[in-house]
C-alpha positions as CSV (number, residue, x, y, z in Angstrom):
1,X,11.2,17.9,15.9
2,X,7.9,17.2,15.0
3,X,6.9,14.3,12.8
4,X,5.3,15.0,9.3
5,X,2.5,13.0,7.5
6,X,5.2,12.3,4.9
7,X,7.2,10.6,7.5
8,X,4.0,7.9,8.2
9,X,4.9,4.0,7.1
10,X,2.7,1.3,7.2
11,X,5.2,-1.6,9.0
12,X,4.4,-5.1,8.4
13,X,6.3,-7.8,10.9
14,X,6.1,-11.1,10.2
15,X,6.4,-13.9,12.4
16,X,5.9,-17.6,13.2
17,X,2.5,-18.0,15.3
18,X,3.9,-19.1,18.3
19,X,5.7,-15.5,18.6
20,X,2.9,-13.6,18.4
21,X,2.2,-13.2,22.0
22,X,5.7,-12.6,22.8
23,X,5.5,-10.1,20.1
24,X,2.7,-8.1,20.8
25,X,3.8,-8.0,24.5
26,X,7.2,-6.2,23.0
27,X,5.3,-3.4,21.2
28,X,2.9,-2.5,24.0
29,X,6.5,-1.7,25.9
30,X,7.8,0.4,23.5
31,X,7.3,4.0,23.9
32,X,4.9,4.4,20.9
33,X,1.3,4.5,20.7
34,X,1.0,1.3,18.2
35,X,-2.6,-0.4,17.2
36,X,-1.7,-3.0,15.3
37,X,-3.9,-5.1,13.4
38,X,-3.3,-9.1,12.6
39,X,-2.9,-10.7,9.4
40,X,-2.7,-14.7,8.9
41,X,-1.3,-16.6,7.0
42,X,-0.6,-20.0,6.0
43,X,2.6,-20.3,8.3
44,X,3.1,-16.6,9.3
45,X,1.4,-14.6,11.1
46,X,1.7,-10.6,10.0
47,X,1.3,-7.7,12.4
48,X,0.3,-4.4,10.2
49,X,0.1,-1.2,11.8
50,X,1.5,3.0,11.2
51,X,4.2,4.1,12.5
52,X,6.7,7.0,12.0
53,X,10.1,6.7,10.7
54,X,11.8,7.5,13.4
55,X,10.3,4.6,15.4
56,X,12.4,2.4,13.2
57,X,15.3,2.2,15.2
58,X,13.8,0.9,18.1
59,X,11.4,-1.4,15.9
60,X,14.7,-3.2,14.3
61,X,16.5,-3.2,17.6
62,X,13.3,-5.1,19.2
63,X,13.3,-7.3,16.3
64,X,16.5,-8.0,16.6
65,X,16.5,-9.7,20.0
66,X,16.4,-13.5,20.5
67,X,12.5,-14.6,21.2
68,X,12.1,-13.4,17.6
69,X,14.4,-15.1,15.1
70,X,12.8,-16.0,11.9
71,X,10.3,-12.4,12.4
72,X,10.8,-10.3,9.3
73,X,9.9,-6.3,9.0
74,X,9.2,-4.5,6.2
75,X,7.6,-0.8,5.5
76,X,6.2,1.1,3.1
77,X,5.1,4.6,2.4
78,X,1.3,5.4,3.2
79,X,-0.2,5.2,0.4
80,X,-0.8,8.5,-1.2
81,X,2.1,10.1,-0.3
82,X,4.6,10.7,-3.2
């Protein structure tokens, strides 16, 4: 099955700077070309990039794991799209 524009999100995860390495390190092993870009904040820092819907199943599993409690993700639709 082939992936659709419609299907594009723009992922945000959130996470406390001293996961961010740990982090990054756990996207570049996924199977999913990701580029993300990096956001700070006061006491977070945010990792922004696209992604496809059906990546999120292995985006919340990663998540999920123990070096990143307190890490948050959220998506939204590309902007754009209806």
């Amino acid at each position: 099955m082939t992936a659709s524009i419609s299907d594009l999100l723009l992922v945000t995860i959130s996470i406390p700077p001293r996961r961010i390495e740990q982090l990054l390190d756990a996207l570049a092993q996924l199977p999913h070309h990701i580029n993300p870009e990096l956001r700070y904040e006061e006491w977070r820092t945010c990792v922004v990039f696209p992604a496809y819907r059906s990546w999120l199943n292995d985006l919340e599993r990663m998540i999920g794991r123990e070096p990143f409690e307190g890490a948050t993700l959220q998506y939204t639709a590309v902007a754009g799209q209806a």
